[in-house]
N, C-alpha and C positions, 0 to 999 in steps of 0.2 A: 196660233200666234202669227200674226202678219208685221213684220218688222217695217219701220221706216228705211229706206232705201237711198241713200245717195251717191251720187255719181260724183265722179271725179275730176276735176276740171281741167280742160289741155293747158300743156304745158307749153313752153317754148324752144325749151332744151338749155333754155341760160340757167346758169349755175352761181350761187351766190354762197352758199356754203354747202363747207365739207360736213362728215358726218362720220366720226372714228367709234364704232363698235356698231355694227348691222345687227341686232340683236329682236326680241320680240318689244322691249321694253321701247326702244326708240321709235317702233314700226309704229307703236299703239300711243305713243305721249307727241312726238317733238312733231312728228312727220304730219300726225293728227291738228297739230293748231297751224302746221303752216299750209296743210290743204285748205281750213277752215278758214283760212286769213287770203287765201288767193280766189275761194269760191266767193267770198264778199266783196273785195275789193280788187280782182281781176288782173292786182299786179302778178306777174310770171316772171319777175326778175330774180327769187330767191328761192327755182331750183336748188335740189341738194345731189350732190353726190357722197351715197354712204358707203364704207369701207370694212368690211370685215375682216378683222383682223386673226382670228383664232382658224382652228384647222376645218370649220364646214365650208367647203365649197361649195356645197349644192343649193344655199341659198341665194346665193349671188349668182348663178346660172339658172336660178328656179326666175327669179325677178325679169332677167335677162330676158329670157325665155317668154314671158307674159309682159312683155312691154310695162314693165316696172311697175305694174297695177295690180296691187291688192287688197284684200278687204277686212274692214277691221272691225268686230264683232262686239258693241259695248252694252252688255246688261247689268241692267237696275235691277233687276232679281228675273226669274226664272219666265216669267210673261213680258217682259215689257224690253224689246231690244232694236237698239239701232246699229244697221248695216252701213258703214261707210266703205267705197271704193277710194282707195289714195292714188293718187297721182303725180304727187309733188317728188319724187325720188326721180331724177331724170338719169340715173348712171349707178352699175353698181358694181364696187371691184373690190380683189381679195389679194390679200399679201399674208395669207398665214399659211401654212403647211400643209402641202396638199400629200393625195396618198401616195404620193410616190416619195413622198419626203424632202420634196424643194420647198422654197421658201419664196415668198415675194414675187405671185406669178404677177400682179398687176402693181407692185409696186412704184417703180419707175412712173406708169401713170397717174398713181395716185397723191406722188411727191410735185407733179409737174399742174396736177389739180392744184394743188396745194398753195404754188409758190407763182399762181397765175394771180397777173391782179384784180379779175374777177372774183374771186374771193373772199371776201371781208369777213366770214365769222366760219371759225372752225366748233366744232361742237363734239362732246364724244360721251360715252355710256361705255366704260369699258369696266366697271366694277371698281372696286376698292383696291384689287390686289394686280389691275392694272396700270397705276400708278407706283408701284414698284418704292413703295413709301414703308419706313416702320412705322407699323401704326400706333404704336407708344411715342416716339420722338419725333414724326412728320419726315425724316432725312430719308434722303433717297438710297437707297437698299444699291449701294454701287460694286457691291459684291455677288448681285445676285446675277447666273450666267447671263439669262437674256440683256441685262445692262451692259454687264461687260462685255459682251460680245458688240452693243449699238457703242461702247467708248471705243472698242479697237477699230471697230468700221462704220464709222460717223455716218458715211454715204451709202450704208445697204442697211436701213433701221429695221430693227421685226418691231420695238416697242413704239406704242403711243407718245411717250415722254420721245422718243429716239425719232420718230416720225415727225414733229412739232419743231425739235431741234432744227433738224435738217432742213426741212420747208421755209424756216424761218432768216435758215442762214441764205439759203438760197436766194430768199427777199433782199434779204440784206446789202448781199453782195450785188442786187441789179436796181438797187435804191429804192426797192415798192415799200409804200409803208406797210408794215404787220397785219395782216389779221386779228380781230379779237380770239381769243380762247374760251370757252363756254363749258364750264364742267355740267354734267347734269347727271352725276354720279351723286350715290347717299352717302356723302362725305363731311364732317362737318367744314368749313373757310374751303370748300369746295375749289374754289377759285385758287384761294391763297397755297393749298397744298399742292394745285395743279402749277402753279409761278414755280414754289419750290421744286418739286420736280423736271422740271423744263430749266430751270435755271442753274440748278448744281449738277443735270447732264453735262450743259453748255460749257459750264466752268472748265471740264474734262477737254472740251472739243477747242476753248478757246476764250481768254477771259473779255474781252474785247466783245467777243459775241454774247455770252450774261448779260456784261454791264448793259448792252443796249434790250437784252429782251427784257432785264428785270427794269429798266425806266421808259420802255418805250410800246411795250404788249399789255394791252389790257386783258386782264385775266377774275371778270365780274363770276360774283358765286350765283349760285341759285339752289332751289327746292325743287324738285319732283316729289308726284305723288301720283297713282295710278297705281292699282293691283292690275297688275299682265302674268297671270299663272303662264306654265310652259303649258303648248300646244297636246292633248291629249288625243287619243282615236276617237274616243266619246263626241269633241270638242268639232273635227272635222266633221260625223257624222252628222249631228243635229245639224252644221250650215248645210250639206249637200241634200237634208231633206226640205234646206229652205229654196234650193236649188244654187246654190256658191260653192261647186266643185272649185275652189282655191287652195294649193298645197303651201303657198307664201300667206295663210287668212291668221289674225291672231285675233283672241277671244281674250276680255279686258271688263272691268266695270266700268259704269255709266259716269262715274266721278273721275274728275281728274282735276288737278291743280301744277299752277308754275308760278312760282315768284323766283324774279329775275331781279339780280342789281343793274341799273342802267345806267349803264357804262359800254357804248359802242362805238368808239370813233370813226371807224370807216362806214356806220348805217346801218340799220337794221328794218327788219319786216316790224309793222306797226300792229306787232303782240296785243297789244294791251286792248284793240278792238275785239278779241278774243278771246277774253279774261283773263289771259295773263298780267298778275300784278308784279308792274317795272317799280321798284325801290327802292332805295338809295340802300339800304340795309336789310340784309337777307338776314343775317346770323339771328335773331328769335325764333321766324318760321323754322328755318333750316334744323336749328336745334330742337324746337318742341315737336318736328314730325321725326327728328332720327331718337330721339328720347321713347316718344309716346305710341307713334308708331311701329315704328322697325324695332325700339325695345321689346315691345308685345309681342311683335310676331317670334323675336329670337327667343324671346321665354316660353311662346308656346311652342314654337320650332322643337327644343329640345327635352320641355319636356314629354310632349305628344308621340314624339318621332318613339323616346323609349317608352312609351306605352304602346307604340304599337298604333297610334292613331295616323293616319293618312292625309288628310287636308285639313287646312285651317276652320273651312268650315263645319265635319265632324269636331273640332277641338272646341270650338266656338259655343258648341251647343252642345259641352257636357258645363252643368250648373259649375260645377269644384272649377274648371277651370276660367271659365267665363268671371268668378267671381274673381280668382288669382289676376286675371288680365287687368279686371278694374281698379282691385289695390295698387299695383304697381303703377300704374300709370299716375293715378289719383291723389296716393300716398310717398311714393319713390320716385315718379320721375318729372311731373307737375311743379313740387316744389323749390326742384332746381333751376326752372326760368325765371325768364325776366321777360316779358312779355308786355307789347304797348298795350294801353289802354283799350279796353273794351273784347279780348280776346276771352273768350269761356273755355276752359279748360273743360271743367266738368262736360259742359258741351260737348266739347271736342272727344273725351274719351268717346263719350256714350253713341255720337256717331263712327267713330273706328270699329269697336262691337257691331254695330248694326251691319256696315260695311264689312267687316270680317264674317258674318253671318249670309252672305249674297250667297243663296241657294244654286247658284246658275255659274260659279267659281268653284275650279276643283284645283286651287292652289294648293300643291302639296307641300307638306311640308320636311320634305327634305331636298327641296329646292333652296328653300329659305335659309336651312342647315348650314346650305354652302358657306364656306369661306368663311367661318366663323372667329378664325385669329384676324381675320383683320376686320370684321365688322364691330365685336361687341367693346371694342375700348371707347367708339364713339357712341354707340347705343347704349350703353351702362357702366362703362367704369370709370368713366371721366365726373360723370353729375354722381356717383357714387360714392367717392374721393371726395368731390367737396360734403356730401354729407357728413363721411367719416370724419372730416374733420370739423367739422360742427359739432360734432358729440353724438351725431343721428343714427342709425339705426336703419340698413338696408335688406333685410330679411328676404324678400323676393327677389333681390341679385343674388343673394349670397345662393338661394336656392337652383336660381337657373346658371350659377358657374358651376354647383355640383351638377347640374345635370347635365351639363356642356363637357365637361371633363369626363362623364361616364360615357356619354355620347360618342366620342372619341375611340371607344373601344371599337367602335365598328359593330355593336351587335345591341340588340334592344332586349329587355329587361325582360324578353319573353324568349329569346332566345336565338331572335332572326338575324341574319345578318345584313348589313348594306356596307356601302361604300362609303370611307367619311372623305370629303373631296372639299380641298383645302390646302395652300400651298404649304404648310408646315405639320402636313399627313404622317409624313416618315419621320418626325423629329417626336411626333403622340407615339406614334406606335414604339419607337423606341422606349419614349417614357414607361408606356406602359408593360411595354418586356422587361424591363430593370426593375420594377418596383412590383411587378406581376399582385399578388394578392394583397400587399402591404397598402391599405386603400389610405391609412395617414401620410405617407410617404410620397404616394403616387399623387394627394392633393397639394403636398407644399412645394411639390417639385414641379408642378401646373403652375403655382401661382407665385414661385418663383420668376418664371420667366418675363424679364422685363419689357421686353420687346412687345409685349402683351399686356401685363397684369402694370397698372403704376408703383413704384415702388413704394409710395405714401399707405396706397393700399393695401400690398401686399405686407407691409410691415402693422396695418391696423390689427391687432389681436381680436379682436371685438367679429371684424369680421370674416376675417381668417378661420376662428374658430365654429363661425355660424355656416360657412361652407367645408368645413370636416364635419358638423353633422348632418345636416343635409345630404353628403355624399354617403356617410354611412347609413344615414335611413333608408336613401335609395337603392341600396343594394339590399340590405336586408330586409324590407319593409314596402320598397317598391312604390308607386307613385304614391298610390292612398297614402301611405305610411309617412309619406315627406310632404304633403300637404295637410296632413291634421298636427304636425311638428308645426309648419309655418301657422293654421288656426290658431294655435294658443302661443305665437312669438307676438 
């Protein structure tokens, strides 16, 4: 296999946006269309400085260290790959907790990135459950410590929402206008949740400063899409025998999509030469890839992980499942758009499958697992809910909340154990200490919880009682046993 090869274009070291979550995801999506947009059209004005905000420091001195160049590995399946070098990251700094247990070693400079008027678009990937939002009601979780810790100390933020506040007042007070805000999280009103967050911080800090972010900050949604499995030893080796000794390389598929709402007042990089679709209206896309998409993967996520299955694409290419991925999507979660003219669904499944199937991705899946209280209200229980009240019938939701809720236990149906890693980890495992073998109990007190489950839902009988059997198949009957239950539903 002899990959295509491209080089990375100099930069200038001018910075035009920030970039809040250093992550693999950002390395291989955002960073990827603004290299591709500066190797075209040669402008160098929209440098990024990206900011990692959690506790690895080694990535942001690994960048450092390699003059912010690394490579980004996208196969189409197992023969056919292209090597891109990036270059567009002119700056990388960390404010999360280092091992000695401080906080905010580059903070200061990354508030002063921030609140420069070079500036114009901040952008961030910092997951679901860093928005610090209930994911049932969108409000901002101002109870939770990291928040209240950025209300008592406005001026030393650890959170993203905390970080945005602050930069923004800063503007404020020296008359720059705002930067835009750019979520590019799998969120649904991605934008709108990110306003809400940012805005009922401020409220805490100062109501004067709200009034003007929530009428003065633009806060445009968008879609991502790009499978970026986490970096394996496998994943290094194959590039070092392509010769790309790179410890910062991340390995991705060949596809990738961005629909952006455009809306930038202070100016943006000219996207759309690079296939990104600028729109006046995200919310269809946004909803039929966290529906169709991320649904799929969360139902295979959980039901895999307790069989014991490893990566998406062993789960992909057992027949029982592959056939489960496509009813759901086709039957359960398709029917809940609204989608413009000329969009294929069916289409659209049958390429996810294909793409969930890429030989050359060892996306595991309990990566995917993660954080599963605040991802699956917008991946299934929202389009679920309006089912249920239609009269309809969601039989593969109802399947993957029992397998989500047994998931929870921390051990798989064979008996191994993992880690469920999830900001409301200790409030499961309590659950399941109180209710220990009582497996009816332990599912109504799962779907109880509002902050999670809607309460239209949880109060549906119809479905309520379609994930008590499910859960109890699962246990005694095991996957087989819960998918020849869902054959004949």
């Amino acid at each position: 296999m002899t990959p295509q090869h491209i080089e990375a274009k100099p930069g200038s070291g001018r910075i035009g946006i920030v970039h809040l979550g250093l992550g693999a995801f950002h390395r291989a999506h955002q960073a990827v269309y603004l290299e591709r947009y500066r190797q075209r059209s040669g402008d160098v004005d929209w440098g990024v400085c990206s900011a990692n905000l959690r506790s690895s420091i080694g990535l942001v001195d690994g960048l450092a260290a390699a003059g912010y160049r690394y490579h980004v590995a996208e196969y189409a399946d197992s023969q056919h790959l292209a090597l891109r070098e990036i270059g567009v990251i002119e700056e990388a700094l960390f404010t999360g907790r280092d091992s000695a247990g401080n906080w905010g070693r580059d903070r200061e400079a990354l508030l002063a990135r921030m609140a420069s008027a070079d500036t114009r678009i901040v952008t961030l990937t910092v997951t679901e459950k860093g928005y610090f939002l209930n994911p049932a009601s969108g409000d901002l979780k101002s109870d939770d410590p990291m928040i209240a810790g950025d209300i008592a100390s406005p001026r030393q933020p650890r959170t993203a929402p905390g970080l945005l506040v602050e930069a923004l007042a800063r503007r404020h007070e020296a008359s720059i206008a705002p930067f835009t805000v750019l979520s590019c999280d799998n969120m649904p009103d991605n934008g709108k949740r990110t306003r809400q967050a940012v805005v009922q911080l401020a409220e805490h800090r100062d109501p004067a400063l709200a009034r003007w972010i929530a009428n003065d900050v633009a806060f445009p949604c968008s879609m991502v899409d790009r499978i970026v499995p986490a970096m394996t030893d496998a994943d290094f080796e194959r590039l070092a025998a392509l010769g790309v000794n790179d410890a910062n390389a991340v390995v991705c598929e060949a596809f990738s999509q961005w629909v952006v709402e455009d809306c930038f007042p202070m100016g943006r990089p000219s996207w759309e030469a690079e296939g990104v679709e600028m729109v006046a209206d995200v919310a269809p896309f946004e909803t039929m890839k966290l529906r169709m998409l991320n649904g799929s993967h969360s139902l295979l996520a959980y039901l895999g992980a307790l069989a014991g299955i490893e990566t998406v694409f062993d789960g992909v290419n057992q027949p029982d499942l592959r056939a489960l991925l496509r009813r759901y999507m086709l039957e359960e979660a398709a029917p809940t758009l609204d989608m413009p003219d000329g969009v294929d669904l069916t289409g659209y499944a049958d390429s996810l499958l294909e793409r969930f199937g890429n030989d050359s991705l060892r996306h595991r899946l309990q990566q995917i697992a993660m954080d599963g209280s605040q991802k699956l209200p917008q991946r299934w229980l929202t389009g679920t809910l309006a089912r249920a009240n239609a009269g309809q019938a969601s039989p593969c939701v109802a399947l993957g909340m029992a397998a989500w809720i047994r998931y929870t236990v921390g051990e798989d149906l064979l008996g191994s154990g993992y880690a469920v890693d999830d900001p409301m980890a200790k409030r499961f495992a309590e659950l399941h200490c109180k209710h220990g073998l009582d497996a009816a109990a332990l599912v109504t007190a799962f779907l109880a919880m509002d902050d999670i489950v809607p309460s239209g839902l949880a109060a549906d009988s119809a479905f309520t009682k379609a994930v008590h059997t499910f859960y109890q198949t699962l246990i005694q009957d095991g996957l087989a046993g819960a998918l020849a239950v869902l054959e004949r539903s």
